[in-house]
VOPAGU-2260 file (C-alpha; in pm, 1 decimal, decimal comma):
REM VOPAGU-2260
SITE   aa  ch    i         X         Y         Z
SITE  UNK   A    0       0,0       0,0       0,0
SITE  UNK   A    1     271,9     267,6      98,8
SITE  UNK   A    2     460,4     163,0    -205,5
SITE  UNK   A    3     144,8     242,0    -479,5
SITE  UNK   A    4      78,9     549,2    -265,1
SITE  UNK   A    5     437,8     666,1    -284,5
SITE  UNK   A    6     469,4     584,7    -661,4
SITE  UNK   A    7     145,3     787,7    -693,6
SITE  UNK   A    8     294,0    1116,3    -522,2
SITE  UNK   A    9     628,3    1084,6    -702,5
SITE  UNK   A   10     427,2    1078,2   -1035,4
SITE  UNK   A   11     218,1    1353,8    -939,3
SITE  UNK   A   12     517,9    1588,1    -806,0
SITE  UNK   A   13     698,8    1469,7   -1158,9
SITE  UNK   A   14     383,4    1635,8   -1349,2
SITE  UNK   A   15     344,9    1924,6   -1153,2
SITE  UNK   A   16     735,2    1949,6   -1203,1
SITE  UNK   A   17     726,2    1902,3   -1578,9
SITE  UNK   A   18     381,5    2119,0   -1636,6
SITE  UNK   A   19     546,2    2416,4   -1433,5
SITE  UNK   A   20     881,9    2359,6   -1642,2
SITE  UNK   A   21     711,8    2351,3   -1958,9
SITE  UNK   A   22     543,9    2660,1   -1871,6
SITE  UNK   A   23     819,5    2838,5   -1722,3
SITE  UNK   A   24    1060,1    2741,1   -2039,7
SITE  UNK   A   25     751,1    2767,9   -2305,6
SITE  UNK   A   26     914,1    3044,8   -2449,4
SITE  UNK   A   27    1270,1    2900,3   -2535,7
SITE  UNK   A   28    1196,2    2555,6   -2580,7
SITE  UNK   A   29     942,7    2378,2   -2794,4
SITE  UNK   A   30     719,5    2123,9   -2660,8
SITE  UNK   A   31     884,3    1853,6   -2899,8
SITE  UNK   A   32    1259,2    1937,4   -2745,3
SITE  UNK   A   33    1132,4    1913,2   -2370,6
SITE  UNK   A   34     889,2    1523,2   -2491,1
SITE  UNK   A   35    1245,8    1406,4   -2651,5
SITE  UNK   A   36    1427,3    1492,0   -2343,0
SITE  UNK   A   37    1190,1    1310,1   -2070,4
SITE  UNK   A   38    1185,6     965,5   -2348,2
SITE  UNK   A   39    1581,0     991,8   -2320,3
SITE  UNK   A   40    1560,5    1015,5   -1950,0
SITE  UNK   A   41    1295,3     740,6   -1931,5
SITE  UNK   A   42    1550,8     494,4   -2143,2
């Protein structure tokens, strides 16, 4: 139980932290450059 719970926070801090990123950085980098980054972090 504490382990689904704790998997469910850490993906919903890792949203909040990419959705405030991707707003923050909107400007200088596209959408497409930040998506390519996370799928060469998640390899």
């Amino acid at each position: 139980m504490s382990v689904i719970s704790y998997r469910l926070v850490n993906n919903l801090a890792e949203f909040i932290l990419i959705k405030s990123f991707v707003i923050f950085h909107e400007k200088q980098y596209p959408i497409s450059k930040i998506s390519d980054y996370r799928y060469s972090l998640n390899k």
